[in-house]
MARGU-458721 format. One record per residue (C-alpha): chain; x, y, z; residue number from 1. Coordinates in steps of 0.5 Angstrom, whole numbers, m for minus. Each point is the difference from the previous one (the first is absolute). Layout:
PT banu    px    py    pz zaba
PT    A     X     Y     Z  NUM
...
END
This chain:
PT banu    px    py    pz zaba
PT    A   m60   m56   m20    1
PT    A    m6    m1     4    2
PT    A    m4    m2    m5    3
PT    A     5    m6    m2    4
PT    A     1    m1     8    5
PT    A    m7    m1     1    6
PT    A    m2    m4    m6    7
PT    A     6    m6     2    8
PT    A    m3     0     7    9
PT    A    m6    m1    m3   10
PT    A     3    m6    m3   11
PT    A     3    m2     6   12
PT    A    m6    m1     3   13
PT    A    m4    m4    m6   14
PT    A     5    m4    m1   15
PT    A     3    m2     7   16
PT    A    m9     0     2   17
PT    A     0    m5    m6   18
PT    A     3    m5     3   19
PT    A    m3    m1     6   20
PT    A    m8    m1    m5   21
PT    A     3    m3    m6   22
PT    A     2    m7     4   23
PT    A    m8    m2     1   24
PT    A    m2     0    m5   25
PT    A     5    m4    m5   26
PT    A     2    m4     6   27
PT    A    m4    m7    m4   28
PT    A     6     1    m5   29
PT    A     5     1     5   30
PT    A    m2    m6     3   31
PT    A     0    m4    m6   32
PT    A     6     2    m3   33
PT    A     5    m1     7   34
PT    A    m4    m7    m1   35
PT    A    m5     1     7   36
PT    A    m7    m3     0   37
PT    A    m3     6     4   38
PT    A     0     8    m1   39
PT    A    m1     0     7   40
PT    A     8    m1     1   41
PT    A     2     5    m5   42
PT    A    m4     6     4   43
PT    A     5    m3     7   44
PT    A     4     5    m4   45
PT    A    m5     5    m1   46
PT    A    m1     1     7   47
PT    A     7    m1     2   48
PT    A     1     6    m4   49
PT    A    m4     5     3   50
PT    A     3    m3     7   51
PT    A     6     3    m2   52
PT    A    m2     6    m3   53
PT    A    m3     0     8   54
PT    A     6     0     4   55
PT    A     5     3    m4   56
PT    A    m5     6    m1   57
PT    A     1     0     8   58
PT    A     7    m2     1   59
PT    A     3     2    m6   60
PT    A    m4     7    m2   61
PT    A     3     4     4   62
PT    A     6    m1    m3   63
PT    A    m3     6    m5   64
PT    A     1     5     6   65
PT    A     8    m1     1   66
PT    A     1    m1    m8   67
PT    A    m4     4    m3   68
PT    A    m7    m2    m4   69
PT    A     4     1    m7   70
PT    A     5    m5     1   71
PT    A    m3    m5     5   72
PT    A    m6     0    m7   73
PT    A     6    m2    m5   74
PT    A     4    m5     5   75
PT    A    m8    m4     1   76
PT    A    m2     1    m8   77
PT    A     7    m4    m1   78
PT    A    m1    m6     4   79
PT    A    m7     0    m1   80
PT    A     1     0    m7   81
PT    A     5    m5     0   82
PT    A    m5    m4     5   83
PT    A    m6     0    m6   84
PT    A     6    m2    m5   85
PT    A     0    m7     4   86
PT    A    m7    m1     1   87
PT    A    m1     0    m7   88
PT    A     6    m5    m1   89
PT    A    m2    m5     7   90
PT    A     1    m8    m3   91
PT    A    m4    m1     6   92
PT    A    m5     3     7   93
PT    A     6     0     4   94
PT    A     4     6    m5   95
PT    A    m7     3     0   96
PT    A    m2     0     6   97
PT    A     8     4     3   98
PT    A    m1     5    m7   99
PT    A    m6     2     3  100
PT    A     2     0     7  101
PT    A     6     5    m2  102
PT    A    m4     5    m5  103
PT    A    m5     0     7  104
PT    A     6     3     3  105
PT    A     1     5    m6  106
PT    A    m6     2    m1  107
PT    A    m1     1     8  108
PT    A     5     6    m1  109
PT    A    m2     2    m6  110
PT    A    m6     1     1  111
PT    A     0     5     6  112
PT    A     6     4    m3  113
PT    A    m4     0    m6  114
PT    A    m5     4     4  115
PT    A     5     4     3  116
PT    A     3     3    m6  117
PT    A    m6     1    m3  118
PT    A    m3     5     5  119
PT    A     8     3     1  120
PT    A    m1     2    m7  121
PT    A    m7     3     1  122
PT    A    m1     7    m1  123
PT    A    m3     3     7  124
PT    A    m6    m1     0  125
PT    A    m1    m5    m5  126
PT    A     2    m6     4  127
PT    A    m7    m4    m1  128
PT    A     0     2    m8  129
PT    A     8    m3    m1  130
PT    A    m1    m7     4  131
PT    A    m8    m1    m2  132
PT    A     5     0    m8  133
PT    A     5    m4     2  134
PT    A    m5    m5     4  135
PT    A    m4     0    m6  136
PT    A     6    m5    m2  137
PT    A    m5    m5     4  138
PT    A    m5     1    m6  139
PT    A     5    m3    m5  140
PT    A     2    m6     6  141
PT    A    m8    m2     0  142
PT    A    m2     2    m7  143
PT    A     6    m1    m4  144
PT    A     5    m5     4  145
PT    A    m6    m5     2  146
PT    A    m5     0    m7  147
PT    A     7    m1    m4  148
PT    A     2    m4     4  149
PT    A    m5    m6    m1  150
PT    A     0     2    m8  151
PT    A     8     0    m1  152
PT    A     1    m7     3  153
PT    A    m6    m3    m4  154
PT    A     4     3    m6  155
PT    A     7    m2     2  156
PT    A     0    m3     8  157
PT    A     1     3     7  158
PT    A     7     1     0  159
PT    A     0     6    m6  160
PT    A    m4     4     5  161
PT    A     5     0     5  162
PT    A     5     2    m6  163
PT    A    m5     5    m2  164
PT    A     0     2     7  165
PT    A     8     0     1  166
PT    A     1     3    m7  167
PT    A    m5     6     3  168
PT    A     3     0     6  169
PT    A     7     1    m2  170
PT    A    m1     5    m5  171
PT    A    m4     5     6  172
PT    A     7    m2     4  173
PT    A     4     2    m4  174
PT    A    m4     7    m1  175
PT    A     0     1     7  176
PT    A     8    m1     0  177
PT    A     1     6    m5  178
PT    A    m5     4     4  179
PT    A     4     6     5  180
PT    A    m5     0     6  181
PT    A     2     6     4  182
PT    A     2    m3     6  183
PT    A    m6    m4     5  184
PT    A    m1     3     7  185
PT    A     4    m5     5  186
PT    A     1    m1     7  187
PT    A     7    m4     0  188
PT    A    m3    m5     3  189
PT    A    m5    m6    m1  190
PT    A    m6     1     4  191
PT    A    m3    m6     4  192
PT    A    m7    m1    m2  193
PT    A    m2     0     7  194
PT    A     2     8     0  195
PT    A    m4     2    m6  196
PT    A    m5    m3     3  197
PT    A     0     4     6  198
PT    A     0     6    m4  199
PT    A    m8     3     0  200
PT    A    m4    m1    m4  201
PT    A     3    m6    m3  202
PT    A    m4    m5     3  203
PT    A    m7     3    m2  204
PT    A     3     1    m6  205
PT    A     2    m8    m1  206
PT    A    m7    m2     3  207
PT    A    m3     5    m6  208
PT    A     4    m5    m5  209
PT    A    m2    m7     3  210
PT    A    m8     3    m1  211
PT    A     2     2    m9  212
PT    A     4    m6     0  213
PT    A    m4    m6     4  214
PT    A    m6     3    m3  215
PT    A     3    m1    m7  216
PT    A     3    m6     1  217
PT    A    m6    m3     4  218
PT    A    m4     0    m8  219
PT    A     6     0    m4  220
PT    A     2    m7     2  221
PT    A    m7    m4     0  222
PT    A    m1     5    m6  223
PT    A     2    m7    m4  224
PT    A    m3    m5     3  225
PT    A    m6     4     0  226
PT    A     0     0    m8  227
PT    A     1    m7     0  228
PT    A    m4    m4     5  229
PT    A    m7     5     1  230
PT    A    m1     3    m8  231
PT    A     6    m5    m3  232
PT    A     2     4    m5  233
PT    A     8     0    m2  234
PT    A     7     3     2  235
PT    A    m1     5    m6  236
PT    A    m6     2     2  237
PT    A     3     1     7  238
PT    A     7     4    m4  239
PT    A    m6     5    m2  240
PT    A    m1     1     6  241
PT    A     7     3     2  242
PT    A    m1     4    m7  243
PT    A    m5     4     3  244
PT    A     3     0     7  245
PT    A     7     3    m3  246
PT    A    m3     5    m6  247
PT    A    m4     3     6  248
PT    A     5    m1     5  249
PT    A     5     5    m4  250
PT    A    m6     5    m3  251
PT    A     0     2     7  252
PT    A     6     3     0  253
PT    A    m4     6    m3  254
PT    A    m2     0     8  255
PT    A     6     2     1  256
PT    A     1     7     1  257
PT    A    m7     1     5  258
PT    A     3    m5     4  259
PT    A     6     5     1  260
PT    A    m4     5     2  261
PT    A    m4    m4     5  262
PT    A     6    m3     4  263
PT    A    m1    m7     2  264
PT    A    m4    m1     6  265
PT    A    m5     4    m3  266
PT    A     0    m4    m7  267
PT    A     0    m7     4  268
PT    A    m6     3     4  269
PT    A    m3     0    m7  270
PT    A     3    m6    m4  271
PT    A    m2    m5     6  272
PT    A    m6     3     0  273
PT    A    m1    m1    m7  274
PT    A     2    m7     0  275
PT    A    m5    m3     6  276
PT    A    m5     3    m5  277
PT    A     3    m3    m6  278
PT    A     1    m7     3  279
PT    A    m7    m1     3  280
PT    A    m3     2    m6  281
PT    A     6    m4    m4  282
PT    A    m3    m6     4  283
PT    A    m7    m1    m4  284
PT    A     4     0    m7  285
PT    A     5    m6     2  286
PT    A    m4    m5    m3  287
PT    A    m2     5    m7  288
PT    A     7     0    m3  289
PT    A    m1     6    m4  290
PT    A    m2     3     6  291
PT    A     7    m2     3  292
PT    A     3     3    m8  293
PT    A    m2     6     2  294
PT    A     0     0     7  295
PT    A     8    m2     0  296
PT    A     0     7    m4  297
PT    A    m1     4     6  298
PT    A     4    m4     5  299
PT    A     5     1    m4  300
PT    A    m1     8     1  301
PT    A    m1     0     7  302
PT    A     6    m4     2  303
PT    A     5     4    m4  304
PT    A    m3     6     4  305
PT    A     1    m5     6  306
PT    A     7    m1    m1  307
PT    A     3     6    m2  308
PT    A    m3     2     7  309
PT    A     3    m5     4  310
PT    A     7     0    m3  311
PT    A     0     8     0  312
PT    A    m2     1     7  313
PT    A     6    m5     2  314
PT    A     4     3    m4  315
PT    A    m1     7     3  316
PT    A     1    m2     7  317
PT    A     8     0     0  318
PT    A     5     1    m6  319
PT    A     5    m3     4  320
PT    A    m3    m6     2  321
PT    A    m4    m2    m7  322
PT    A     4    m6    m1  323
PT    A    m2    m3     7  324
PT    A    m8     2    m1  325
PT    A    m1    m2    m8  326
PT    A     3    m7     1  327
PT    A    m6     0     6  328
PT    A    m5     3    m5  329
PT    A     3    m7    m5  330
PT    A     0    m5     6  331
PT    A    m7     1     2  332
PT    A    m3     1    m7  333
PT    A     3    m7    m2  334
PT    A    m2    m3     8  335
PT    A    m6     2    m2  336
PT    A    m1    m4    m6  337
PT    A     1    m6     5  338
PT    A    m3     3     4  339
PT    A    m7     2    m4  340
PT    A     0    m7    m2  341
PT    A    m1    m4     7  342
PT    A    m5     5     2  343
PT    A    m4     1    m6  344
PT    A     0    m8    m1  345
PT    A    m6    m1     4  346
PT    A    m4     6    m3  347
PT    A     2    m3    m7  348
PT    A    m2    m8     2  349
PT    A    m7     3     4  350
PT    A    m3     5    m4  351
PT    A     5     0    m7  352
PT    A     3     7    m3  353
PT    A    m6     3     4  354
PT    A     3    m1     6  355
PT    A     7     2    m2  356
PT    A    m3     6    m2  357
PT    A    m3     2     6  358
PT    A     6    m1     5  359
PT    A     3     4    m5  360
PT    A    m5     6     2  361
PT    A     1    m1     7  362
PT    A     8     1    m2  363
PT    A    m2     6    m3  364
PT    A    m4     3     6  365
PT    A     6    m2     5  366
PT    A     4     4    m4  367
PT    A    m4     6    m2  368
PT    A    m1     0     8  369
PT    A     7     0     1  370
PT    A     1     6    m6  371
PT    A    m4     4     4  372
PT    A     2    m1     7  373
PT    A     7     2    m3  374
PT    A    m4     6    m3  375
PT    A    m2     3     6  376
PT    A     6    m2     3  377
PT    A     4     4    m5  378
PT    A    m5     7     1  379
PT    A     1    m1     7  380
PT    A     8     0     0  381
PT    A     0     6    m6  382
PT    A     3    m4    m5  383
PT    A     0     1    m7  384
PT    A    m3    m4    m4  385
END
């Protein structure tokens, strides 16, 4: 039943990820089809989307501690799946807009009682092995959601990915209903996001997530553009890109069982460290495109490691209140999308991909610092790693 439980959850997360990456890259089709002169209006819908995803993840999340993880999931994958069903029927942007709107609060939910069911089912000792699986559902959103995506509507137009995608999503829906979950740990109550937030060691755990994530975003978002304007290569080549990032993304997870052994704190010393490194010499490939293909590969690896880092450290700071601190985890990786891209933007315009990347690597040193400092921290206070 394990297997079955964690294989949805995985699912979940490829699927609920993939509409927030699949929308980019057909918004041109989107636009023509809803009778727009500009993709640009389409993206409204996109951003708007992860705004939402951003305030339910602090408001509605902690609903995961009052009711349980299982049945806050299977109530947000209904909506949400109802949410993708009419976007992919949208006769105008207005309907698009209000569907993605509405699955940004679902997926606010669903993600963070995702990763609080994941590490309730994990074996102890096992945390970092379980969620590093279900967050491998992210290789299937990059790999899988965002490559397709473009091929399907080349094939049979952008509204059959989202019924693809809402296909997908009712089936991963209908096996979690049948799942019997052992009950979650709840505290009868919902949990201010103010609260949580004073509990030790959540804030520093946050700043280690806005580092990956802002490092991340920061390329990722200008990746593109990049592709385009300065080696004027095609969106295929950009979805090889991707391809790369996602297979080495989810063959990190053989990582998985030494990041157990090590704890977080120590493996983020690690894993930042290797990103500063990576990033500063990722830099004089930026203009080498199989330099990127190859590079993409190990970034992949090292930011699964990362991540399954960050969501275990918060996850492990108390069970009771894990509805209130994941929704602050999903808040402030998608704030730092928006985020990400002002401040990497004059980077970009100065120096190009180049410039993105050694902001990154100041990111990087920021959160190994951190990492370090929590480190040292935790020896001082005797607590288990």
């Amino acid at each position: 039943m394990q297997r079955s439980a964690i294989f949805l959850l995985t699912l979940t997360v490829g699927i609920v990820g993939s509409n927030s990456l699949v929308l980019s890259p057909v918004a041109a089709a989107v636009a023509s089809g809803l009778g727009l002169n500009e993709a640009a209006d389409v993206l409204s819908a996109m951003a708007l989307y992860g705004l939402a995803v951003a305030l339910s993840a602090v408001v509605l999340a902690p609903l995961v501690d009052r009711f349980g993880a299982d049945k806050a999931l299977k109530i947000a994958l209904l909506v949400m799946t109802a949410a993708l069903g009419v976007t992919g029927i949208a006769p105008n942007l207005n309907i698009l807009i209000a569907a993605q709107v509405i699955a940004g609060f679902a997926a606010g939910v669903a993600l963070p009682a995702t990763y609080a069911l994941a590490a309730h089912l994990a074996p102890a000792g096992k945390e970092s092995q379980v969620i590093g699986r279900v967050l491998t559902g992210w290789t299937l959103s990059m790999a899988g959601g965002v490559t397709l995506s473009a091929w399907i509507t080349d094939l049979a137009g952008w509204r059959m990915v989202y019924f693809l995608l809402t296909a997908g999503l009712a089936c991963a829906t209908f096996g979690v209903t049948r799942l019997r979950l052992e009950s979650q740990p709840t505290s009868g109550r919902v949990t201010s996001p103010l609260r949580a937030l004073k509990l030790p060691e959540v804030l520093p755990g946050l700043f280690a997530v806005l580092m990956l994530g802002g490092g991340f975003y920061g390329i990722y978002n200008y990746l593109g553009a990049h592709l385009e304007r300065n080696l004027g290569l095609q969106v295929s080549d950009a979805a090889l890109l991707t391809l790369s990032y996602g297979l080495g993304f989810g063959l990190s997870m053989f990582l998985d069982p030494w990041l157990d052994k090590v704890g977080p704190r120590r493996g983020l010393i690690v894993v930042f460290t290797c990103l500063s490194v990576f990033y500063a010499i990722f830099s004089g490939f930026a203009d080498i495109y199989t330099g990127l293909l190859i590079g993409v590969f190990f970034w992949g690896l090292f930011q699964h490691a990362g991540l399954t880092l960050t969501v275990g450290r918060l996850t492990a700071i108390a069970p009771d209140q894990r509805g209130a601190i994941l929704g602050l985890n999903s808040a402030v990786m998608y704030l730092s999308v928006f985020a990400a891209t002002l401040v990497f933007r004059p980077g970009f315009e100065v120096a190009g991909l180049t410039g993105c990347m050694w902001i990154s690597a100041v990111l990087a040193l920021l959160g190994a610092a951190e990492a370090t400092i929590a480190r040292l921290r935790q020896r001082r206070e005797a607590v288990p790693a």
